[in-house]
N, CA, C and O atoms as a GROMACS GRO file, in nm:
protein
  340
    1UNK      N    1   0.293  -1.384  -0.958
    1UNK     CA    2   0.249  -1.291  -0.858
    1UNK      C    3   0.118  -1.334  -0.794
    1UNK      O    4   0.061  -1.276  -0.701
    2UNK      N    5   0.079  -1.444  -0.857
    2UNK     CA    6  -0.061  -1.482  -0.772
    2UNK      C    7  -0.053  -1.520  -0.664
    2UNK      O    8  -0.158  -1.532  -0.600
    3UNK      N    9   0.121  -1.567  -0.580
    3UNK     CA   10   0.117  -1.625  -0.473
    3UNK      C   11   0.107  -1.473  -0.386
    3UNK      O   12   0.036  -1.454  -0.288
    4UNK      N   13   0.166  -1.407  -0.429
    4UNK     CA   14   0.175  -1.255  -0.350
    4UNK      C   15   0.041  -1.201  -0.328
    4UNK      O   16   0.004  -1.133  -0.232
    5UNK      N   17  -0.030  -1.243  -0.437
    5UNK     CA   18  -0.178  -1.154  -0.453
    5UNK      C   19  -0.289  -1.193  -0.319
    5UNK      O   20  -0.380  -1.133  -0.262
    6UNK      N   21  -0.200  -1.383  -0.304
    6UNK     CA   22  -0.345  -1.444  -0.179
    6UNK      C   23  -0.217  -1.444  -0.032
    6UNK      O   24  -0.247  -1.472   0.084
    7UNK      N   25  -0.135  -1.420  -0.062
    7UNK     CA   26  -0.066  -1.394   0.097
    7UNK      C   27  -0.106  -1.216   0.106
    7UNK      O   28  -0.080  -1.156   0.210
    8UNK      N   29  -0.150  -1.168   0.024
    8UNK     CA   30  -0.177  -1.024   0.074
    8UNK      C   31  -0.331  -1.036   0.095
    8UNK      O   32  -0.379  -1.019   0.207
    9UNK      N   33  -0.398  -1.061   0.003
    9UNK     CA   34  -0.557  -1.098   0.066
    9UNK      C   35  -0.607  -1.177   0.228
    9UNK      O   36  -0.706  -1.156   0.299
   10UNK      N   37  -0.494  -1.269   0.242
   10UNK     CA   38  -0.498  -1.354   0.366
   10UNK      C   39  -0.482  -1.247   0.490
   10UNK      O   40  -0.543  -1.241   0.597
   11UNK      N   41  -0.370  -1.157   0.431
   11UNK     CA   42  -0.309  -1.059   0.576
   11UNK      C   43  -0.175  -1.117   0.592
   11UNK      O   44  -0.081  -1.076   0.661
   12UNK      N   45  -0.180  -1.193   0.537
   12UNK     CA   46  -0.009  -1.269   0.555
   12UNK      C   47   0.106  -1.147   0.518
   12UNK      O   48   0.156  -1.126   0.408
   13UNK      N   49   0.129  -1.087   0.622
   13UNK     CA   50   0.176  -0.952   0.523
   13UNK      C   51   0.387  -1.013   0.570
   13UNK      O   52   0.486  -0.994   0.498
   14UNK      N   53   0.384  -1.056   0.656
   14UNK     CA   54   0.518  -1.147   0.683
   14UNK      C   55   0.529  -1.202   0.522
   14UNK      O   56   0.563  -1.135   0.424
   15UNK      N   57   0.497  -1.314   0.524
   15UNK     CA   58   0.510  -1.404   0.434
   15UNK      C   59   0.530  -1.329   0.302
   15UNK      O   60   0.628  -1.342   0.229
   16UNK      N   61   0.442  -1.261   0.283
   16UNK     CA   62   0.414  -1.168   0.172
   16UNK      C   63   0.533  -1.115   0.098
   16UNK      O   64   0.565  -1.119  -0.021
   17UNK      N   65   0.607  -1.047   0.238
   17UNK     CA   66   0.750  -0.985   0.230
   17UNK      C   67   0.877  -1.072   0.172
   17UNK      O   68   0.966  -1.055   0.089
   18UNK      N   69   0.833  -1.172   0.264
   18UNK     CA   70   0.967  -1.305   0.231
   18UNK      C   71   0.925  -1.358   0.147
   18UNK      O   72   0.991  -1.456   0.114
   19UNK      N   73   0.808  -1.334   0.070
   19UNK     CA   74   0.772  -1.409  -0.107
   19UNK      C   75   0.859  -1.292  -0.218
   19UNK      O   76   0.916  -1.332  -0.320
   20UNK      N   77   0.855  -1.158  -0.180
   20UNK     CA   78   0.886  -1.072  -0.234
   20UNK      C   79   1.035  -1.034  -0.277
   20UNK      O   80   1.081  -0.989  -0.383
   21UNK      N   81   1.106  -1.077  -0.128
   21UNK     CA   82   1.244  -1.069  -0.135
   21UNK      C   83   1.344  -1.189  -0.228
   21UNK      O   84   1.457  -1.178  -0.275
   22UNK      N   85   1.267  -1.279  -0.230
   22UNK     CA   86   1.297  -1.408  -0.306
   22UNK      C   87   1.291  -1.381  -0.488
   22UNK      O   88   1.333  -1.467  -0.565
   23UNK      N   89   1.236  -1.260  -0.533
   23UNK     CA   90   1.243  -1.234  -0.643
   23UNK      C   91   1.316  -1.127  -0.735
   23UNK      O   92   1.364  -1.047  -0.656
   24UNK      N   93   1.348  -1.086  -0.872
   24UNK     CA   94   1.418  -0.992  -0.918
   24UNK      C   95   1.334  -0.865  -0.856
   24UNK      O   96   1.216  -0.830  -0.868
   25UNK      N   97   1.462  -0.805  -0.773
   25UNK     CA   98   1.398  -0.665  -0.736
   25UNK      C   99   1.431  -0.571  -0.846
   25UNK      O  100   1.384  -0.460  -0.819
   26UNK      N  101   1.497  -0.572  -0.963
   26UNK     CA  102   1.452  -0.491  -1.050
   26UNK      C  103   1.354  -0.458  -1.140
   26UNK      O  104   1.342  -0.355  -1.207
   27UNK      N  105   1.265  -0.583  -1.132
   27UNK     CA  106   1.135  -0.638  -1.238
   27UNK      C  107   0.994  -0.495  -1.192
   27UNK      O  108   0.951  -0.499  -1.077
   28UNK      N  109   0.952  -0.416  -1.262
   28UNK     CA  110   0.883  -0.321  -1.219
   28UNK      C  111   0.790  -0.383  -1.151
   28UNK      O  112   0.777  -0.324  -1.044
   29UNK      N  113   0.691  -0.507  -1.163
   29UNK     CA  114   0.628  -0.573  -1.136
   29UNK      C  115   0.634  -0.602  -1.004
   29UNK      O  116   0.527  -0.584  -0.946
   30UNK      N  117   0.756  -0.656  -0.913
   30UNK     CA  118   0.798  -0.649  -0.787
   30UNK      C  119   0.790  -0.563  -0.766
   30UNK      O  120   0.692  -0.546  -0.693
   31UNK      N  121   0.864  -0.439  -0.796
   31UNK     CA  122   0.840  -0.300  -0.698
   31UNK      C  123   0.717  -0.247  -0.685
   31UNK      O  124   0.684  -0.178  -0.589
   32UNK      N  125   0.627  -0.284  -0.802
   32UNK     CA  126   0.489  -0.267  -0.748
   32UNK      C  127   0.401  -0.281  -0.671
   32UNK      O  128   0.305  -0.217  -0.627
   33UNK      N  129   0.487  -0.452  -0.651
   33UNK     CA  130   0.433  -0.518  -0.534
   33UNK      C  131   0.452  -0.468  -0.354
   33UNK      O  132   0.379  -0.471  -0.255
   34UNK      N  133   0.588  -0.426  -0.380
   34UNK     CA  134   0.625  -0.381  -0.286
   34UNK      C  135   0.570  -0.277  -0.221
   34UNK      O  136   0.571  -0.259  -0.099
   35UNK      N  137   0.499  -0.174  -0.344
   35UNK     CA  138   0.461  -0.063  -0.285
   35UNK      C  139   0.298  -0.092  -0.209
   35UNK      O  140   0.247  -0.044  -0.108
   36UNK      N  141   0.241  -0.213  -0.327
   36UNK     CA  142   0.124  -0.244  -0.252
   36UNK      C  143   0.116  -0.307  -0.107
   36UNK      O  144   0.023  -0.290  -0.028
   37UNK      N  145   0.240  -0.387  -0.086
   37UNK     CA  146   0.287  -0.439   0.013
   37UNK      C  147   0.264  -0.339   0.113
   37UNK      O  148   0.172  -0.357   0.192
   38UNK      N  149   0.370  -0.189   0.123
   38UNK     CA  150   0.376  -0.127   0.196
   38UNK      C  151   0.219  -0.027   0.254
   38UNK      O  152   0.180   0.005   0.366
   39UNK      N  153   0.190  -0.016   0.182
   39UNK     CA  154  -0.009   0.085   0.199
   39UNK      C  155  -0.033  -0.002   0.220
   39UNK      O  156  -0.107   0.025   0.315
   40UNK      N  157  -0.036  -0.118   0.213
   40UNK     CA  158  -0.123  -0.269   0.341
   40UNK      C  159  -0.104  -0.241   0.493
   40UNK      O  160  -0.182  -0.238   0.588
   41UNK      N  161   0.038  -0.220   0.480
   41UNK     CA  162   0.120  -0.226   0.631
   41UNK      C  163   0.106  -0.036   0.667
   41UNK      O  164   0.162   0.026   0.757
   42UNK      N  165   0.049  -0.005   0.604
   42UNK     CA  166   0.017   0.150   0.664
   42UNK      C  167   0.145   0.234   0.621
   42UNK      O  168   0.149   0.346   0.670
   43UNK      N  169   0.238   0.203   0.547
   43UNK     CA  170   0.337   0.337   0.506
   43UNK      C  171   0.357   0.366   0.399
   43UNK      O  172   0.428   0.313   0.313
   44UNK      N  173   0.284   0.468   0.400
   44UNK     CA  174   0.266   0.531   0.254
   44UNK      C  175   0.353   0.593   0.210
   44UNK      O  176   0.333   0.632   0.094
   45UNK      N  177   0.485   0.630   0.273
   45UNK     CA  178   0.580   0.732   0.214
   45UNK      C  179   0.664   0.600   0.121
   45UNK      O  180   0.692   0.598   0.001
   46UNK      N  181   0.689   0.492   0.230
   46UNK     CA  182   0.767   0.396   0.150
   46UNK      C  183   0.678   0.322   0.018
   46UNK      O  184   0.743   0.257  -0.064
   47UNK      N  185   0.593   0.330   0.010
   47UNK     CA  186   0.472   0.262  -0.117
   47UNK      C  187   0.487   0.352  -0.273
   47UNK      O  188   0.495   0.316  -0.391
   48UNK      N  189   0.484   0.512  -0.189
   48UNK     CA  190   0.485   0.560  -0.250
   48UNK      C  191   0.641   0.566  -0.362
   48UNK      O  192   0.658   0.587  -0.482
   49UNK      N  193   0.702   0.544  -0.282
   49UNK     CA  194   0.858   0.546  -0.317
   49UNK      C  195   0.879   0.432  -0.389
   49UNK      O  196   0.947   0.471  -0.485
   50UNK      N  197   0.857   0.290  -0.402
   50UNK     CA  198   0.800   0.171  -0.477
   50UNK      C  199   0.792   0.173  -0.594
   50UNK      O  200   0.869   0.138  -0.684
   51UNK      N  201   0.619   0.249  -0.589
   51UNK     CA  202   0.595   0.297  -0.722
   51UNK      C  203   0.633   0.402  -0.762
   51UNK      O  204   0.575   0.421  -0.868
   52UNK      N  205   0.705   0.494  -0.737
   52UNK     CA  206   0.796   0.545  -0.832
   52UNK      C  207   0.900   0.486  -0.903
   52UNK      O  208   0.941   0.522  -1.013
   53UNK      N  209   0.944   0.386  -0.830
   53UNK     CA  210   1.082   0.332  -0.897
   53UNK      C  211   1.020   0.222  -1.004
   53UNK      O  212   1.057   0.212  -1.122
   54UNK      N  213   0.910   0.136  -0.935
   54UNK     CA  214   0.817   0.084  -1.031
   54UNK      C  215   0.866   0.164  -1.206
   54UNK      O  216   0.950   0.129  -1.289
   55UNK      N  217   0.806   0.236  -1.205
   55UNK     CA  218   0.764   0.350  -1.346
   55UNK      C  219   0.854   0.385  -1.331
   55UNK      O  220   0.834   0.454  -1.431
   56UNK      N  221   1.024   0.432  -1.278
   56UNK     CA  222   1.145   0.454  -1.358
   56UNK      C  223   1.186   0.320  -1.433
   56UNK      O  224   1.254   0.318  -1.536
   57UNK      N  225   1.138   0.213  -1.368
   57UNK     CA  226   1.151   0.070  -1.447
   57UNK      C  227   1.106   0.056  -1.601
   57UNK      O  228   1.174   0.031  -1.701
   58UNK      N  229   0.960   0.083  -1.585
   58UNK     CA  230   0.888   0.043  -1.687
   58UNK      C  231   0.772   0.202  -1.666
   58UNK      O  232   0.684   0.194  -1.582
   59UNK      N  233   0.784   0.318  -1.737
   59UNK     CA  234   0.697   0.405  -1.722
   59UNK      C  235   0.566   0.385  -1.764
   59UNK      O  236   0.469   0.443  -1.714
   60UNK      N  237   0.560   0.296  -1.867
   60UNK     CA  238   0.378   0.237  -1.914
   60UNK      C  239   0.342   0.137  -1.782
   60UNK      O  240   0.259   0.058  -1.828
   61UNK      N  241   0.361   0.109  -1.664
   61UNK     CA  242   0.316   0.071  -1.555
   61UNK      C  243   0.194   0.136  -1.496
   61UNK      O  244   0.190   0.205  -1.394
   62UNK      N  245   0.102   0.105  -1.570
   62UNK     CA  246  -0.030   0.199  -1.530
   62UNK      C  247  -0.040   0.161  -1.407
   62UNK      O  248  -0.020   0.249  -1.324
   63UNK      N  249  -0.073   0.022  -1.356
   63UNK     CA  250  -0.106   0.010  -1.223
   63UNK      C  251  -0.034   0.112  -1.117
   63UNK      O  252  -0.092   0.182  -1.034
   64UNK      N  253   0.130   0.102  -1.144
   64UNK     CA  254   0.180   0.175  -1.062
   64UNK      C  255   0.141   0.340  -1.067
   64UNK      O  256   0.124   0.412  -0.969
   65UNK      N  257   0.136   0.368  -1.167
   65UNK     CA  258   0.087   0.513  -1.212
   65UNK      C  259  -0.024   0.510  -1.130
   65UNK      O  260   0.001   0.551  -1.016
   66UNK      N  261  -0.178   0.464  -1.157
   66UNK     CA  262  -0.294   0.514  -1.068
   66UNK      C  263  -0.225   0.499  -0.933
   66UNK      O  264  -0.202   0.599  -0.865
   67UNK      N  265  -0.196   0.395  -0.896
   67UNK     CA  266  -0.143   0.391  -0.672
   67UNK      C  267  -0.062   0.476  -0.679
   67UNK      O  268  -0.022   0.500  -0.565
   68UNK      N  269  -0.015   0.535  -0.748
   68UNK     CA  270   0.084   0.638  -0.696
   68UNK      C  271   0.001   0.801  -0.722
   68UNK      O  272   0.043   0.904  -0.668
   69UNK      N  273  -0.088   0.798  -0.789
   69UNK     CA  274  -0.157   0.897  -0.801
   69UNK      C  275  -0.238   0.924  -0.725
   69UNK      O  276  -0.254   1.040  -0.687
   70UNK      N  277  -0.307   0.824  -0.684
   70UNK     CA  278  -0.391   0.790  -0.582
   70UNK      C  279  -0.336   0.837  -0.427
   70UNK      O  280  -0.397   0.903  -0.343
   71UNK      N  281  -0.226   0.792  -0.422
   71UNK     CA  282  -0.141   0.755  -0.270
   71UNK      C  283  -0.091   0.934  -0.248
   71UNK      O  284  -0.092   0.994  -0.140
   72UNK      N  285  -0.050   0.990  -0.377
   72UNK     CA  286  -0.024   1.105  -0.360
   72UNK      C  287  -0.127   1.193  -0.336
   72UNK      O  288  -0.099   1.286  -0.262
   73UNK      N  289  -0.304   1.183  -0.407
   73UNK     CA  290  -0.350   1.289  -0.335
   73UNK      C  291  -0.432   1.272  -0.205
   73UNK      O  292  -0.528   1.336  -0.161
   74UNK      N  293  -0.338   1.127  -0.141
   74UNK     CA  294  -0.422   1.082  -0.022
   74UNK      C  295  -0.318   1.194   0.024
   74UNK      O  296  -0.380   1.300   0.032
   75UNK      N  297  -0.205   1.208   0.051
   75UNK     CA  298  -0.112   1.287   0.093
   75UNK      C  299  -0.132   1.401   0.100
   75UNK      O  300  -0.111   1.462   0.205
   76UNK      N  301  -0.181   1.465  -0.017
   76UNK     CA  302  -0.207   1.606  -0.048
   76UNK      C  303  -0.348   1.670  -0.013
   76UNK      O  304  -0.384   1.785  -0.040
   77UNK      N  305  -0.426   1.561   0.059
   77UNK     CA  306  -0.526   1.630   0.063
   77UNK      C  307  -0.532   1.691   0.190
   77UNK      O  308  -0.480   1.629   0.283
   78UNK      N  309  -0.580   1.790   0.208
   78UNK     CA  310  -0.622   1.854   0.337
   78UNK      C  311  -0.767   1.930   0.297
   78UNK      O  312  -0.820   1.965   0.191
   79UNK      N  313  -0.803   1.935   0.443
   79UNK     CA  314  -0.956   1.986   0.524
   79UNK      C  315  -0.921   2.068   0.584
   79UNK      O  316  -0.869   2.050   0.694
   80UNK      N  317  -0.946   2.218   0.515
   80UNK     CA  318  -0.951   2.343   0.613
   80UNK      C  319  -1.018   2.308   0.751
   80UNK      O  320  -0.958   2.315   0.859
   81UNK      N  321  -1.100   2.284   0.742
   81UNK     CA  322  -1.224   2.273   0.814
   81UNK      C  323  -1.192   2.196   0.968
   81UNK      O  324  -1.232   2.231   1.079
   82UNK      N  325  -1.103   2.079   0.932
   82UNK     CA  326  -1.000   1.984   1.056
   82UNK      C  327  -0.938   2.093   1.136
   82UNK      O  328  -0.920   2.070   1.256
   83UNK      N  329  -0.913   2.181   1.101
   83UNK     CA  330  -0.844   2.323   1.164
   83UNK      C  331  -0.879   2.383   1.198
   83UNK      O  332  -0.798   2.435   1.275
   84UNK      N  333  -0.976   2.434   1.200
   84UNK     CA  334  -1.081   2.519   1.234
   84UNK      C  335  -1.146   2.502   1.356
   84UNK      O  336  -1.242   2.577   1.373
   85UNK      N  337  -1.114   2.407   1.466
   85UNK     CA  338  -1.180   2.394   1.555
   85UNK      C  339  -1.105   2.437   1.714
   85UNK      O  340  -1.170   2.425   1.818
   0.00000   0.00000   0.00000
């Protein structure tokens, strides 16, 4: 996964994809990737969806556990206050 780790640091987010597809998409490890893949490229519903399947893979997937915890209360959060005007 280190090649995934510097085509995602680069921005190579193409390449990134077609490094990704080239591997076992059942390995939790890939779908992890995938989800990080996706919150790079701005879609969080599909990232989020990733790492879930991530952790139906392998549920001790902490990494996937925090980004998905994370990703969810980016989702959940709201600002009364944004409304209010």
């Amino acid at each position: 996964m280190e090649r995934f780790e510097e085509l995602l640091q680069e921005g190579k987010l193409s390449e990134a994809e077609e490094f990704l597809q080239n591997l076992d998409q059942t390995n939790d490890n890939v779908l992890y990737c995938w989800g990080r893949l996706y919150s790079r490229k701005g879609e969080e519903a599909k990232a989020l969806s990733f790492y879930s399947k991530a952790l139906a893979v392998n549920p001790n997937n902490e990494e996937a556990r925090v980004r998905l915890e994370l990703a969810n209360g980016i989702f959940t959060f709201r600002d009364p206050n944004l409304y209010n005007h």
